[in-house]
Structures are given as C-alpha cells and as structure tokens.
N, C-alpha and C positions, 0 to 999 in steps of 0.2 A: 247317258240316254235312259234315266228313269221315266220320260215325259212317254206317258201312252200314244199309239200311235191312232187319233182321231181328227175327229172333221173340227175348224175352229169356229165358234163364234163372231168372234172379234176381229180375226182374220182373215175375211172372205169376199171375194167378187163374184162366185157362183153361189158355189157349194162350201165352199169351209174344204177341200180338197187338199188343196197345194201348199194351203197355212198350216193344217195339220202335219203334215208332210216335215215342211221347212222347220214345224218346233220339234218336230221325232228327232230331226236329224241338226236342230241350233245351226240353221243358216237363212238366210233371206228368203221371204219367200217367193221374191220376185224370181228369184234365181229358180227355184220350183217351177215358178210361173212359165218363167222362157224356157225351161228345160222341154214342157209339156208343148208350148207353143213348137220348140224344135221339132220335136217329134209329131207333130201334122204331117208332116213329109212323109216319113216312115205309113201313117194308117195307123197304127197301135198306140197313138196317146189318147186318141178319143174314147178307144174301146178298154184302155185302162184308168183311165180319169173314171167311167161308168163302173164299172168293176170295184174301185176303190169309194165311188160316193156310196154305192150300195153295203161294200163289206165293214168301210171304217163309220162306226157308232159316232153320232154328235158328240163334241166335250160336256155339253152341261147334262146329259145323259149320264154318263161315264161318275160325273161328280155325284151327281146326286143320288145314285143306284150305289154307289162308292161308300158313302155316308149312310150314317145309323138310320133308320126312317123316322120322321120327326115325328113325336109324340103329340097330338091334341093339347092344347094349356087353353087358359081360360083367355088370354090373353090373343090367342089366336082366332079363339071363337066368340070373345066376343070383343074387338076392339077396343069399343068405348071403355072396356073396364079397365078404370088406371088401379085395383086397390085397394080401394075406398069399402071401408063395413058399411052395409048398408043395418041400419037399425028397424027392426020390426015390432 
C-alpha cells in the first residue's frame, strides 16, 4: 500500500472518489462503487463521499507538487527553438 491515498484522474464517474479509494486499497473500484451505493441506506455514504472529495487532494496534484518544480529551458519558452545558432 505505497499508492497515496487520492482522488483519480483516470478513474472517475464523479469525483475521482471511489477510484482513489480502490487504488489505496488494489481492488476494483466498482466494488468501492457499490460499497458507497450500499451505504445510501445507512445516510452516511453521501456525507463521507463529501468529506473524502474535499480532504483527499487530486493525483495529478499529488504528482506534480511531489516532483522537483521544473526549471524555465529555452525550449519551453520558446517552442519553435529546435537548436539551431542563429548567426548575427
């Protein structure tokens, strides 16, 4: 269980919720899914479904704050430049 416990991208019908969830814990997330759907009965999956979009941070959040912050290159700022000397 090294995988942080966040909202997914790639895995979402709402919120990224229940796919975050399902990779924390390497199970389906449909299973996630109906667990939450189960508990409509109970009243407490709605109010922790809200609970958890608000406390658990997006993945590509997570990644990118995770990583070094990427330095300015010439190449970022200006596209077009492949390289090439310009001669003066």
């Amino acid at each position: 269980m090294d995988t942080p416990l966040t909202r997914t991208s790639d895995d979402q019908l709402l919120t990224g919720v229940c796919g975050g969830i399902a990779r924390r814990l390497n199970v389906n997330s449909n299973v996630v899914r109906a667990a939450f759907i189960g508990g409509l009965v109970t009243g407490l999956s709605p109010l922790a479904y809200v609970v958890c979009w608000i406390a658990m941070p997006k993945d590509e959040w997570v990644t990118r704050s995770a990583s070094q912050p990427e330095q300015p290159t010439v190449e970022r700022m200006y596209p077009a430049y492949q390289g090439q000397q310009v001669e003066s």
